[in-house]
LUMMI-285883 format. One line per field, with one value per residue (C-alpha): residue number from 1; x, y, z. Coordinates in pm, 1 decimal. Example, Ala and Ser with C-alpha at 12.3 -4.5 7.8 and 13.67 -1.06 7.14 Angstrom:
num c(1  2) $
c1 c(1230.0  1367.0) $
c2 c(-450.0  -106.0) $
c3 c(780.0  714.0) $
//
This chain:
num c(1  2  3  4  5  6  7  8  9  10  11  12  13  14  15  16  17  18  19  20  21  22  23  24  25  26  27  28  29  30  31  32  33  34  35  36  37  38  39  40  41  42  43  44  45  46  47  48  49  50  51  52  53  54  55  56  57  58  59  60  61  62  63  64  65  66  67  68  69  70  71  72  73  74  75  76  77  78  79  80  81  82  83  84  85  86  87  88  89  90  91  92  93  94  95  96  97  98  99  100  101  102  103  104  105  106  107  108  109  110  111  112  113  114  115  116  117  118  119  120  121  122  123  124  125  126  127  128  129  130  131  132  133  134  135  136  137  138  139  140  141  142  143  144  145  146  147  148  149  150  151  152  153  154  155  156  157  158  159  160  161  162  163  164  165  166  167  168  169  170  171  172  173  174  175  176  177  178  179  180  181  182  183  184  185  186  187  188  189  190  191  192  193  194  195  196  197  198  199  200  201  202  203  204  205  206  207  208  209  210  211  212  213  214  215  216  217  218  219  220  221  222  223  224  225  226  227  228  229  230  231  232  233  234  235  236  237  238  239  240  241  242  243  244  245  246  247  248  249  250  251  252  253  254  255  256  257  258  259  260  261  262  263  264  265  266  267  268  269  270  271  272  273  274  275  276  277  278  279  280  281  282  283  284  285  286  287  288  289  290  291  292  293  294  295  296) $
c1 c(-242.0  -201.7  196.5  288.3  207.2  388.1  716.9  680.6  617.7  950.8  1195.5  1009.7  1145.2  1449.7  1535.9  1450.9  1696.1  2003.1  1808.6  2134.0  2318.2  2073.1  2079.9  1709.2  1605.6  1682.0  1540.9  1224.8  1182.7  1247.1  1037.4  698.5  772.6  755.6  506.9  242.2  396.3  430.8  727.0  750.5  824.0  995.8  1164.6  792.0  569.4  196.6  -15.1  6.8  190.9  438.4  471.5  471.5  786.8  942.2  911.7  1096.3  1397.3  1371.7  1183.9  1448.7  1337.9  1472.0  1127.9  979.5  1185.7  1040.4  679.3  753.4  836.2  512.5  697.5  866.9  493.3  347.4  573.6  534.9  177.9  108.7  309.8  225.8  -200.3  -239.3  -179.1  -586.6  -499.0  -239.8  -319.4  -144.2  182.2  209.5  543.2  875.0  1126.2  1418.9  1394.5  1072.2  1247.4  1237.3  899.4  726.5  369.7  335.5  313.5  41.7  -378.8  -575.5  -595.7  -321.5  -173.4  146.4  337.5  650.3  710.2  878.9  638.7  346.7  -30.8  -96.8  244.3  337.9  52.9  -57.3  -391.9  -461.7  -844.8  -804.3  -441.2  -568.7  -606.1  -311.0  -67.2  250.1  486.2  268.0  272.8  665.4  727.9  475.9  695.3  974.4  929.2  869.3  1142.2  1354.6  1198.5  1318.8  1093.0  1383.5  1575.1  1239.3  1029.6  1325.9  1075.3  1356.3  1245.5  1248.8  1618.8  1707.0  1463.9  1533.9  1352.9  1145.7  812.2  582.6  261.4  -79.1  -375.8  -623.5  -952.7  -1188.9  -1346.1  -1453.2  -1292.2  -1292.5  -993.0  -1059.3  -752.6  -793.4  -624.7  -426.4  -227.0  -59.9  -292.6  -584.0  -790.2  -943.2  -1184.2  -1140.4  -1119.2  -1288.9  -1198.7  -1483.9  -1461.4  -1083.2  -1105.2  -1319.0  -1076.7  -1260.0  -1191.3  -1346.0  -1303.9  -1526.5  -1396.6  -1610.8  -1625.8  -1648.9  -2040.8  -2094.9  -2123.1  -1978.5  -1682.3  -1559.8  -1259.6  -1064.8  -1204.0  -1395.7  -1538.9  -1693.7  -1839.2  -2047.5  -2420.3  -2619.3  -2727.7  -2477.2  -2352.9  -2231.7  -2338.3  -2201.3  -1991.9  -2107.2  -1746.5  -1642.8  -1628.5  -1395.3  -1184.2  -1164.9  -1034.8  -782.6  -616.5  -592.9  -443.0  -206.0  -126.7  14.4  349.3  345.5  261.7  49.2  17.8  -243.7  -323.5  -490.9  -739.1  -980.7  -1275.7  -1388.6  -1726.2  -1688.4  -1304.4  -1053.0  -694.4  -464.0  -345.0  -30.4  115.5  130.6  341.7  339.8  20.1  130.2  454.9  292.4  203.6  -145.1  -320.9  -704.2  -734.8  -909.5  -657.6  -884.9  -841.7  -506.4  -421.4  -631.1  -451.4  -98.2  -265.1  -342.0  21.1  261.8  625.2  750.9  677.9  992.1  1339.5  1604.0) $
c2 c(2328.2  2260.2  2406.4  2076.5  1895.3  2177.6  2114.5  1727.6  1816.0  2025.3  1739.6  1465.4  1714.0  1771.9  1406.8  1306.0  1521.1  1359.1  981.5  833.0  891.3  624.6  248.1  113.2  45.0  414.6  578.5  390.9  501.3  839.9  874.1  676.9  912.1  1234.9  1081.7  924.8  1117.7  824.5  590.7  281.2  -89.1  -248.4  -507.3  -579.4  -516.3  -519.9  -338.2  -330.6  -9.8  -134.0  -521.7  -361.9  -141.7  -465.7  -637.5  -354.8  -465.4  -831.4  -961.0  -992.0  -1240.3  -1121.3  -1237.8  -935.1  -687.2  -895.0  -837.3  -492.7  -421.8  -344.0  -488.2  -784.3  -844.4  -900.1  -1193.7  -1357.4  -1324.6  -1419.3  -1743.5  -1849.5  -1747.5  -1655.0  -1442.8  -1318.2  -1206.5  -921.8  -606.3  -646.0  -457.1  -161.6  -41.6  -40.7  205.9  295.3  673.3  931.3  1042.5  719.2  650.2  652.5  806.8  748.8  383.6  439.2  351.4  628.8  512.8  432.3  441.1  561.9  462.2  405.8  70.7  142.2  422.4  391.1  503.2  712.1  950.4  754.5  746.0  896.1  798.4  920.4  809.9  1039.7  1125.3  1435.5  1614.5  1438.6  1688.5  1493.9  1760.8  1742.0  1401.7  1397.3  1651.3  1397.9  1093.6  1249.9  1343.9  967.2  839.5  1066.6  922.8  640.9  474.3  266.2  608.2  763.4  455.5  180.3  -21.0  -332.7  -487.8  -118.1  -119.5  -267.4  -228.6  -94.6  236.0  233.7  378.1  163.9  196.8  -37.1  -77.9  147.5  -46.5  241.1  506.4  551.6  186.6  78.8  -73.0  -384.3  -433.5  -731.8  -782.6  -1116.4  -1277.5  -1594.1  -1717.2  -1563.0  -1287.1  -1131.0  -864.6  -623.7  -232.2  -39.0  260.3  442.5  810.5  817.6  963.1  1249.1  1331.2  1241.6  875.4  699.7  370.7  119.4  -204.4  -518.3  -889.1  -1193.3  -1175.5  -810.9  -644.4  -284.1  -295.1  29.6  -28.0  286.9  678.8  782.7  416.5  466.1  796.7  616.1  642.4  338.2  145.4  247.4  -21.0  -62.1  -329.4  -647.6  -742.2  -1065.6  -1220.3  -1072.4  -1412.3  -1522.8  -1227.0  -1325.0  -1738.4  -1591.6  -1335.5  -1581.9  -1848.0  -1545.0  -1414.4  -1771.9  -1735.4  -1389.9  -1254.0  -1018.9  -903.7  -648.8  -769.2  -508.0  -632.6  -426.2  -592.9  -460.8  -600.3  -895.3  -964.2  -964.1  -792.5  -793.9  -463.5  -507.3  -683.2  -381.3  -500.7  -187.9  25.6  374.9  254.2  138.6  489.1  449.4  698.9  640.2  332.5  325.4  206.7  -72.9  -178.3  -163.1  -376.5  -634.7  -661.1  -697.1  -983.2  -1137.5  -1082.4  -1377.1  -1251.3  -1609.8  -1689.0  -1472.7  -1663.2  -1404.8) $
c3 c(1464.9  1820.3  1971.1  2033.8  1682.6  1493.7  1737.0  1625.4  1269.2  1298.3  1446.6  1221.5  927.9  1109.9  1140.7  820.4  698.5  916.2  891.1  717.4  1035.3  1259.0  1229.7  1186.4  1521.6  1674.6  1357.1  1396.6  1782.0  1661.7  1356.8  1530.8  1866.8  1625.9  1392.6  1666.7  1972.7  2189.9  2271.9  2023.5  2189.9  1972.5  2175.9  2323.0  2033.1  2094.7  1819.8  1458.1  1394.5  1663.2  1467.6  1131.4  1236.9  1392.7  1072.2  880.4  1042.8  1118.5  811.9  531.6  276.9  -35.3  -215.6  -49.7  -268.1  -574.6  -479.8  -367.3  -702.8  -921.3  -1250.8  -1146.2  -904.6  -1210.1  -1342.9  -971.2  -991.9  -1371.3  -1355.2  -968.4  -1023.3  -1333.3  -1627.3  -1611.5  -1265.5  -1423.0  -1586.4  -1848.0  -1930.0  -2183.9  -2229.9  -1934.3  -1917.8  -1686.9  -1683.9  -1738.1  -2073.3  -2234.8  -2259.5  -2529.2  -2510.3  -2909.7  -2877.9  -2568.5  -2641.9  -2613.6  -2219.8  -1983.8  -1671.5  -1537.2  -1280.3  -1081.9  -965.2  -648.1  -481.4  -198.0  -273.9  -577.9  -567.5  -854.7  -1029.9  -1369.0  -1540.0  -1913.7  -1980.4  -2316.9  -2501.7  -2697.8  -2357.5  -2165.6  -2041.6  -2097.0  -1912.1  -1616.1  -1614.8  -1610.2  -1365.9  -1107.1  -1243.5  -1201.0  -850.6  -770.2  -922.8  -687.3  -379.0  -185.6  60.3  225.1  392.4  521.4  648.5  648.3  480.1  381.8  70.0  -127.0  -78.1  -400.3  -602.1  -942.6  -1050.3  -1340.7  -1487.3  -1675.6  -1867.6  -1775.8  -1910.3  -1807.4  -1571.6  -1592.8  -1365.3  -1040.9  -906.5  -582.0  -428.0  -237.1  17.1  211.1  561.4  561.4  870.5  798.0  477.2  698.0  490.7  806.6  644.2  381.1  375.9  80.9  -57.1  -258.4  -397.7  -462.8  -806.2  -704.8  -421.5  -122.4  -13.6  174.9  408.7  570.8  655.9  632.7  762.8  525.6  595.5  489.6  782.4  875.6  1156.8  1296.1  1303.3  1148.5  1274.9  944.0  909.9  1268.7  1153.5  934.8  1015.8  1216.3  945.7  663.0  385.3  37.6  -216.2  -177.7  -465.9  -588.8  -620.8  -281.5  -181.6  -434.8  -358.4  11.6  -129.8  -325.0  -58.3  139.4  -90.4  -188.1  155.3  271.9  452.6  545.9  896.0  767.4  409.0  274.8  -49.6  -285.7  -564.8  -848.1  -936.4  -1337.9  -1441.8  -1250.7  -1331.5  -1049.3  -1144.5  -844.1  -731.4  -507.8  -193.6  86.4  376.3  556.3  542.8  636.4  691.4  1048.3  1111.9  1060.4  1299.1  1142.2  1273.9  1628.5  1899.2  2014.9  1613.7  1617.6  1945.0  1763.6  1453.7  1649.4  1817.8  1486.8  1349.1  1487.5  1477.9  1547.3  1164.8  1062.3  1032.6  1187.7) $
//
């Protein structure tokens, strides 16, 4: 590690541990300076890291925290598209020490309903070899982080901790997360190999072709694809139909033998730190994202 990374790594964990002190704005000029070492513009936003840190502060619409929330999503979701859209609830509880794994299938999933990525995340695909003391201490950890003091990401705020059991989709899925501006679903990024522990990510365009648009995607040899999934279509109607209203909206689907269950709205990727994606790539996402949709 290079002198000068390890001296940002040091003040990112330095002000991370003082963070309460800052209002948003100076935080956020802080945290992407250490983070992406470079100044960020907030009053002039131009790419999508920049926009996506803007809308942290500005964009307040209290629905957010509702669809933040991977519980109360659900509801939202079942009763605005459909209940077939949902993976359907197994159990909710406020603490890790309430739940209770005797009343769980054979397979389940895990998870907190306020945490990012797979931090949260606990899969069981057979209880006589599920270590449930394991699987605490990871819950556990997740319900003692907050997303709102580290990344000021708004809706988070108030959302009410709790862990809740799924039904489990199967093996080796692949994530479909679909890039949406304004009821726009752009193109789609991919991630295949997650389970084994080495994902990967290709975006694609609604005619299935390859754009190199993040730094591993553009590794990708001349002439590289993936199957195209024969409802991928279908996908790209309803992110959009979902997406409507938003500036920009990532909206995360599984697709299981054909069926579609909806995954999560992401309104921050990386918490706008997202340093995989190409800069070109990023410059033309902000130019897709129009701040003037958000009432102040």
């Amino acid at each position: 590690m290079e002198m000068k990374e390890k001296v940002l790594n040091a003040m990112m964990r330095a002000l991370e541990r003082v963070n309460p002190l800052f209002p948003d704005d100076l935080y956020l000029r802080l945290h992407y300076y250490f983070a992406m070492g470079k100044r960020l513009h907030l009053n002039a936003p131009r790419t999508m890291n920049e926009k996506l840190q803007w809308l942290k502060i500005h964009q307040k619409d209290p629905l957010l925290t509702k669809l933040v929330d991977k519980v109360t999503v659900k509801e939202y979701v079942a009763e605005k598209y459909g209940e077939d859209l949902v993976c359907p609830l197994l159990g909710v509880w406020d603490s890790v020490e309430e739940i209770d794994f005797d009343s769980l299938p054979d397979q389940f999933v895990l998870k907190t309903n306020h945490s990012g990525g797979s931090n949260g995340v606990v899969i069981c695909s057979d209880k006589s070899l599920f270590d449930i003391d394991q699987a605490k201490r990871k819950l556990s950890l997740s319900m003692n982080h907050d997303l709102f003091p580290r990344f000021r990401e708004w809706p988070y705020k108030n959302v009410k901790k709790r862990v809740f059991a799924e039904k489990f989709l199967g093996k080796d899925l692949v994530d479909y997360k679909f890039y949406c501006f304004n009821g726009l679903a752009d193109c789609v990024l991919l991630c295949v190999d997650r389970q084994i522990g080495s994902p990967k990510f290709y975006f694609f365009d609604r005619d299935w072709n390859l754009l190199r648009y993040n730094k591993r995607g553009k590794a990708a040899p001349e002439g590289f694809t993936l199957p195209k999934p024969e409802n991928i279509d279908t996908l790209f109607e309803l992110a959009a139909r979902m997406s409507e209203g938003f500036p920009y909206v990532r909206m995360d689907y599984f697709d299981v033998d054909g069926h579609c269950y909806f995954g999560e709205y992401t309104f921050y990727p990386a918490s706008g730190f997202d340093s995989n994606r190409l800069p070109e790539t990023d410059r033309l996402f902000g130019d897709k994202i129009d701040l003037s949709l958000v009432k102040k």
